[in-house]
C-alpha positions as CSV (number, residue, x, y, z in Angstrom):
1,X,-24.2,13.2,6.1
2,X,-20.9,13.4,4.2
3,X,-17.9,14.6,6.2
4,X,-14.6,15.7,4.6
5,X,-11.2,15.3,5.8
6,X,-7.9,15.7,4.5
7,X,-5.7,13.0,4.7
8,X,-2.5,11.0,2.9
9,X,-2.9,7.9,0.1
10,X,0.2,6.1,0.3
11,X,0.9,3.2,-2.5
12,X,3.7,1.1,-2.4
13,X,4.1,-0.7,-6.1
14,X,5.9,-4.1,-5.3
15,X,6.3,-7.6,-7.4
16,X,4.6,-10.2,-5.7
17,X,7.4,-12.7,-5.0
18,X,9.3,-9.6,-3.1
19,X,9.4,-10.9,0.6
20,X,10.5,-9.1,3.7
21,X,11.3,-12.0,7.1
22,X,10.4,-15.1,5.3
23,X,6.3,-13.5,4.5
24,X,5.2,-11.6,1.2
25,X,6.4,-8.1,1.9
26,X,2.7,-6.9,1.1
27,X,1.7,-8.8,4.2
28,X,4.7,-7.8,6.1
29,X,3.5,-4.5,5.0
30,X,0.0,-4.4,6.2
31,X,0.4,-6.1,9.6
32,X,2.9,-3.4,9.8
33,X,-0.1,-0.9,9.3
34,X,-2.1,-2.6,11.5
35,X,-0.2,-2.7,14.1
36,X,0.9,0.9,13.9
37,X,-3.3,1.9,13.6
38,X,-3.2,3.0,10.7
39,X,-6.7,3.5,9.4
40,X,-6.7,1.0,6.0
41,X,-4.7,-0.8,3.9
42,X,-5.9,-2.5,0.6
43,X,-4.0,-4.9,-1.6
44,X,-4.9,-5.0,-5.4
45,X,-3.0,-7.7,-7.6
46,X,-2.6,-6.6,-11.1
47,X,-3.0,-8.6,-13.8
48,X,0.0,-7.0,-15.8
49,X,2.6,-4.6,-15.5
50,X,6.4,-3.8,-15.8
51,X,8.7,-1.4,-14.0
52,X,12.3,0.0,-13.7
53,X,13.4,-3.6,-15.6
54,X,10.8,-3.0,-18.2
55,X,10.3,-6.9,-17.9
56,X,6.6,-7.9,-18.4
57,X,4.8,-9.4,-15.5
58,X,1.4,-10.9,-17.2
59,X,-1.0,-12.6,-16.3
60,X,-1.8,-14.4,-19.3
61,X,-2.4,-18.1,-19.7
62,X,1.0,-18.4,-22.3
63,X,2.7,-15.8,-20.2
64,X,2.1,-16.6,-16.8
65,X,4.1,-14.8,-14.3
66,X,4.8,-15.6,-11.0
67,X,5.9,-11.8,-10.1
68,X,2.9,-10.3,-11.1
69,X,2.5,-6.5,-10.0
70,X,0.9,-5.9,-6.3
71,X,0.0,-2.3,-5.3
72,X,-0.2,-1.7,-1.6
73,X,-2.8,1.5,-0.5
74,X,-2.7,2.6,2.5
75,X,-5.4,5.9,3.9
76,X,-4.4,8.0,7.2
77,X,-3.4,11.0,8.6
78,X,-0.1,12.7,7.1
79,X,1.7,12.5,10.1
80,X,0.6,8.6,10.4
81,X,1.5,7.9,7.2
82,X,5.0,9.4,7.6
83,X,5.2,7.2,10.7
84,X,5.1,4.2,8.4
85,X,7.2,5.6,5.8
86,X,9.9,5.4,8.4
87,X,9.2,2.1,8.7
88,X,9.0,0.9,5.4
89,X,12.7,1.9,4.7
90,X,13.9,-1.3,6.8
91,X,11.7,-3.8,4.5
92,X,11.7,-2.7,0.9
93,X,15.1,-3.0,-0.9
94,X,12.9,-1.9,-4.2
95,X,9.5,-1.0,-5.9
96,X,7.9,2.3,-6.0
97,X,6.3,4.9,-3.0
98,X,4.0,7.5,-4.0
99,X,2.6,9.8,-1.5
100,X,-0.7,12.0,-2.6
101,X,-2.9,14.7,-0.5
102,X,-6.4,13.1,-0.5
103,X,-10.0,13.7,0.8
104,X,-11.7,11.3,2.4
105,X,-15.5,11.4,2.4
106,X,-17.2,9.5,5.5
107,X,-20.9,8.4,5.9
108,X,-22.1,7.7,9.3
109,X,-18.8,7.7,11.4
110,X,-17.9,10.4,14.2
111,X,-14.7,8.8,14.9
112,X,-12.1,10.7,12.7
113,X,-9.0,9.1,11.6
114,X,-6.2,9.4,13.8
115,X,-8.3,9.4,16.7
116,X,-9.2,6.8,18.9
């Protein structure tokens, strides 16, 4: 049975040589999740992409970067997600946030995100 719920998509847009404590930041960022309880967090690697610099980040076998684009989703609650928002201020000194209104459609689960 499908089950809708409104929730919070958080992506964080980040190179993937940024670091935060000696780690990757985009693992800094989801043990950070994870320890908070946040419901998921996904990392995608891109295989190109530029941003405020407009410098290329590629992929490519002639081109190959070694800051190639990382993008960061994270799925919770709005109030959960502001929670890490707070937190991610102390370990990013760049990239992008966006923050979206999202439904989530579950199959199967009666726990609800949020709750434990």
């Amino acid at each position: 049975m499908k089950r809708f719920k409104e929730a919070a998509l958080l992506r964080v847009f980040i190179g993937e040589s940024d670091e935060h404590d000696g780690r990757p930041l985009y693992e800094s960022i989801v043990l950070k999740a994870r320890e908070m309880g946040i419901a998921g967090a996904t990392v995608l690697r891109g295989p190109m992409g530029y941003g405020k610099s407009s410098r290329l980040h590629t992929a490519k076998i002639l081109r190959l970067s070694e800051d190639l684009p990382m993008v960061i989703e994270i799925v919770d609650a709005m109030d959960r997600i502001e929670e890490l928002l707070n937190a991610l201020e102390a370990m990013m000194e760049s990239g992008l946030v966006t923050l979206e209104a999202v439904r989530v459609v579950r199959y199967g689960s009666e726990q609800s995100m949020g709750e434990e």
